[in-house]
VOPAGU-2260 file (C-alpha; in pm, 1 decimal, decimal comma):
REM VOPAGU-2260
SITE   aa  ch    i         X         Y         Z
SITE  UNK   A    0       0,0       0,0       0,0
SITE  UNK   A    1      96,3     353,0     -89,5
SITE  UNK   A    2     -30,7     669,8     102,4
SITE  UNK   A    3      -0,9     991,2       4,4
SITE  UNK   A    4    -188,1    1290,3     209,6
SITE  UNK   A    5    -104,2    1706,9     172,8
SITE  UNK   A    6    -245,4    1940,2     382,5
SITE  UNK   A    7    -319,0    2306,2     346,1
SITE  UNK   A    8    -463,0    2538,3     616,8
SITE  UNK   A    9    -756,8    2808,6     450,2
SITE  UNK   A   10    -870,8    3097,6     608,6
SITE  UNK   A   11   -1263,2    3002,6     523,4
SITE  UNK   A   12   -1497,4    2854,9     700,0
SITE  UNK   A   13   -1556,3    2480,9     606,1
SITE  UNK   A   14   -1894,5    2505,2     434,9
SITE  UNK   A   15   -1686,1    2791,1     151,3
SITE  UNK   A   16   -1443,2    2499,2      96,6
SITE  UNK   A   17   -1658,0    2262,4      25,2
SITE  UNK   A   18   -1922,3    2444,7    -203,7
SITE  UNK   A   19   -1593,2    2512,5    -396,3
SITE  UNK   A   20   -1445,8    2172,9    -388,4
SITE  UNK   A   21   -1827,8    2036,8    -488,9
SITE  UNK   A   22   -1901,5    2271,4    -764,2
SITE  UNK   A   23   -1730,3    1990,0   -1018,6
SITE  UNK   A   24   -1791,1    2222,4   -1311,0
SITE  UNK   A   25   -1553,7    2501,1   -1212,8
SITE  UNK   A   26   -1286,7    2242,3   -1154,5
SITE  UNK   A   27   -1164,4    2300,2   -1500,2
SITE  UNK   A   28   -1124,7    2672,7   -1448,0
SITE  UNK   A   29    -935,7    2695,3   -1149,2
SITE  UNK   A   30    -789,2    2343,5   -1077,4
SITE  UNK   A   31    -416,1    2277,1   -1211,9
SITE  UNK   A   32    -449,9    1881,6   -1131,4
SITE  UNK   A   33    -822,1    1755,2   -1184,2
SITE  UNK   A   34    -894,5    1952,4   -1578,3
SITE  UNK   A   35   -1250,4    1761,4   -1549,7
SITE  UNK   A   36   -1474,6    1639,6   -1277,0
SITE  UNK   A   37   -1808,9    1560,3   -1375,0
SITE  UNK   A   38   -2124,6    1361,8   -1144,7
SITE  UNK   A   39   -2265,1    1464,0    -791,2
SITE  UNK   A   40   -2118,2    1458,4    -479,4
SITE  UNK   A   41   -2362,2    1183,9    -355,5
SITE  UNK   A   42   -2277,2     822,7    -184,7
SITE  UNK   A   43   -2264,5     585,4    -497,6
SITE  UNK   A   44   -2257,2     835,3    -779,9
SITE  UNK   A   45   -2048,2     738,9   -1024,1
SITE  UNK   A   46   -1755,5    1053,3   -1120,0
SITE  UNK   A   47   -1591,8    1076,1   -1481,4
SITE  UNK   A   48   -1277,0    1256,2   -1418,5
SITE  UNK   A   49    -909,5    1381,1   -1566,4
SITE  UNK   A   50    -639,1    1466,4   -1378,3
SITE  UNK   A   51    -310,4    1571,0   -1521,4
SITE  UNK   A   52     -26,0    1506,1   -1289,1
SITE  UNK   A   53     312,1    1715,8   -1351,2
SITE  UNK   A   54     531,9    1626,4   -1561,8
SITE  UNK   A   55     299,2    1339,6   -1655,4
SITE  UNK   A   56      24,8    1259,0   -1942,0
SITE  UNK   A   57    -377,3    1331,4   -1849,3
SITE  UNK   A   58    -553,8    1037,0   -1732,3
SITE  UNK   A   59    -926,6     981,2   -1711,0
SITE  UNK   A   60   -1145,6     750,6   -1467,7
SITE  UNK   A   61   -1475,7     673,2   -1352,3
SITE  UNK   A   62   -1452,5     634,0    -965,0
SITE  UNK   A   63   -1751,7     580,6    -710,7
SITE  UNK   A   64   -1846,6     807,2    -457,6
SITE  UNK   A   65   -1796,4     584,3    -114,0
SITE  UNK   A   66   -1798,6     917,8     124,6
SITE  UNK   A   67   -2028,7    1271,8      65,1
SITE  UNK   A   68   -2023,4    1417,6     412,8
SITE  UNK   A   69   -2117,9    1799,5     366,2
SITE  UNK   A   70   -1865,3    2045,0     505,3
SITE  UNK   A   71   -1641,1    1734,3     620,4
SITE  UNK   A   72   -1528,7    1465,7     350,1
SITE  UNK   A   73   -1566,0    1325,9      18,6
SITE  UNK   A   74   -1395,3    1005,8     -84,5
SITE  UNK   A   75   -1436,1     807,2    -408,5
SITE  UNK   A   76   -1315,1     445,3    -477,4
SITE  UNK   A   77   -1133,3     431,7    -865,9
SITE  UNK   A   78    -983,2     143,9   -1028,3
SITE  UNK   A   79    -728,2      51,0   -1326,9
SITE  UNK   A   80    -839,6    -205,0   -1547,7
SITE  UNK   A   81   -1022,5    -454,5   -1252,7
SITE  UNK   A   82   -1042,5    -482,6    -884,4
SITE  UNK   A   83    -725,8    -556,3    -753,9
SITE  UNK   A   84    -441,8    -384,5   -1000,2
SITE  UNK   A   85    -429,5     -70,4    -892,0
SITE  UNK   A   86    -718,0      87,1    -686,6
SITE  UNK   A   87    -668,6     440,4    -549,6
SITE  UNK   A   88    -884,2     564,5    -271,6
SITE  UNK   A   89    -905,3     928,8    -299,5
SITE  UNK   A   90   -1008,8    1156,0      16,7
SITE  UNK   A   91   -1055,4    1554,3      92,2
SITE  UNK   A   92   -1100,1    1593,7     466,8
SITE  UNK   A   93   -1202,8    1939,9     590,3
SITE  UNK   A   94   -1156,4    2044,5     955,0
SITE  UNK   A   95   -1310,5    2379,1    1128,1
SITE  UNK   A   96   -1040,8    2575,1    1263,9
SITE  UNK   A   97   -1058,5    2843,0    1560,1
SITE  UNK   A   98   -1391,6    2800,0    1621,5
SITE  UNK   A   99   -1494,8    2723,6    1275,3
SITE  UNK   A  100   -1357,3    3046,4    1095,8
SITE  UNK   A  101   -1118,1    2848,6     898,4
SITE  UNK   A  102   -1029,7    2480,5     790,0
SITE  UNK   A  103    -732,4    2273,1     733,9
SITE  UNK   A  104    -831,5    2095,8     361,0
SITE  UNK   A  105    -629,8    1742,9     355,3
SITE  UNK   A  106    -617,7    1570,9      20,5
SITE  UNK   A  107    -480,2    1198,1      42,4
SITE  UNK   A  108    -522,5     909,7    -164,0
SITE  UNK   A  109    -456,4     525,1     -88,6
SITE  UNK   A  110    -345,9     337,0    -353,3
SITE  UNK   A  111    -337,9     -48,5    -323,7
SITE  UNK   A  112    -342,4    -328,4    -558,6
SITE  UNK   A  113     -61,7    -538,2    -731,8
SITE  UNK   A  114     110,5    -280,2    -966,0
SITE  UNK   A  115     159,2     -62,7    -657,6
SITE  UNK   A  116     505,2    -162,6    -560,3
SITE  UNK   A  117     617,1    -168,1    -932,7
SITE  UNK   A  118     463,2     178,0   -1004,8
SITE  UNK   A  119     579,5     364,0    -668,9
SITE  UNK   A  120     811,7     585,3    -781,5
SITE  UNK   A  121     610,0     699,8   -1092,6
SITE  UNK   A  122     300,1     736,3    -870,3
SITE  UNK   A  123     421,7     924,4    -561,3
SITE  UNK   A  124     601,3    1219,6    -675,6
SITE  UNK   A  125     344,4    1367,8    -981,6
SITE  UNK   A  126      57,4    1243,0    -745,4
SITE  UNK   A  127     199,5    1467,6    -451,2
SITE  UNK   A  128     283,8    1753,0    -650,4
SITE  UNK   A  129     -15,7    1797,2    -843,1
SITE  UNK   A  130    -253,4    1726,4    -482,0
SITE  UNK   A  131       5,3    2045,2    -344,0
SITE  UNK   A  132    -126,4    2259,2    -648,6
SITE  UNK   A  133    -473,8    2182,1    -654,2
SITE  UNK   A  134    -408,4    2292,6    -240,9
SITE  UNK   A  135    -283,1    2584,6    -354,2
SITE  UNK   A  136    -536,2    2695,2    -620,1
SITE  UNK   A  137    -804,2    2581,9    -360,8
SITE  UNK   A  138    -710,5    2811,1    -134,5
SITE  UNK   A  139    -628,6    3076,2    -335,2
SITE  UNK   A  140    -983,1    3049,9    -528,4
SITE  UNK   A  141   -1167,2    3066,4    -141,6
SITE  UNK   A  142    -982,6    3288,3       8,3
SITE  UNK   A  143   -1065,9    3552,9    -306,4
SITE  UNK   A  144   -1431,1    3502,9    -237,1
């Protein structure tokens, strides 16, 4: 198993992070990692989305929604190929800060399956740099109101 999880403190409250992180057309404005993120943030919904790591080429997906806690989390289940290869479990996490004024925004994902160990290296670094930027953007998109 791989994890990889970023963190970025906002100076929003919660519910402004999440109506931006949920309003899945805009991604493609604002967001240098996911360029398309299409569906409903519902438990079950099934997301068509691109994400173009650094460095690396786009890729496109259709995960599951497994988490759609409002103000708090959203997690989606994706898979390469079949069950088993390479499944990445992707998570935002939003915490209420002094009193609820601001948030700390974590973005993570868990990737498990049996290409993991052999794709590692190729995995970690884009995956890590492009969650950093989407951080950034994020709070840079909130904070402007």
């Amino acid at each position: 198993m791989l994890e990889i999880t970023t963190t970025i403190d906002i100076d929003a409250t919660p519910d402004r992070v999440w109506a931006q992180l949920t309003d899945f057309s805009a991604h493609a404005t604002w967001n240098p990692f996911i360029k398309k993120l299409d569906g409903t943030a519902r438990v079950g919904e099934r997301l068509a989305i691109t994400v173009h790591p650094p460095g690396g080429r786009p890729m496109s997906f259709t995960p599951t929604v497994l988490k759609a806690d409002q103000n708090a989390e959203l997690r989606w289940l994706g898979r390469f190929v079949f069950p088993g290869l390479c499944d990445g479990e992707h998570f935002f996490k939003i915490a209420p800060l002094d009193a609820g004024r601001r948030a700390r925004f974590t973005q993570g994902e868990r990737f498990k399956g049996l290409l993991v160990p052999l794709l590692r290296t190729s995995i970690e670094g884009p995956t890590r740099q492009g969650f950093e930027a989407m951080n950034r953007a994020l709070k840079e998109r909130v904070e402007a109101g």
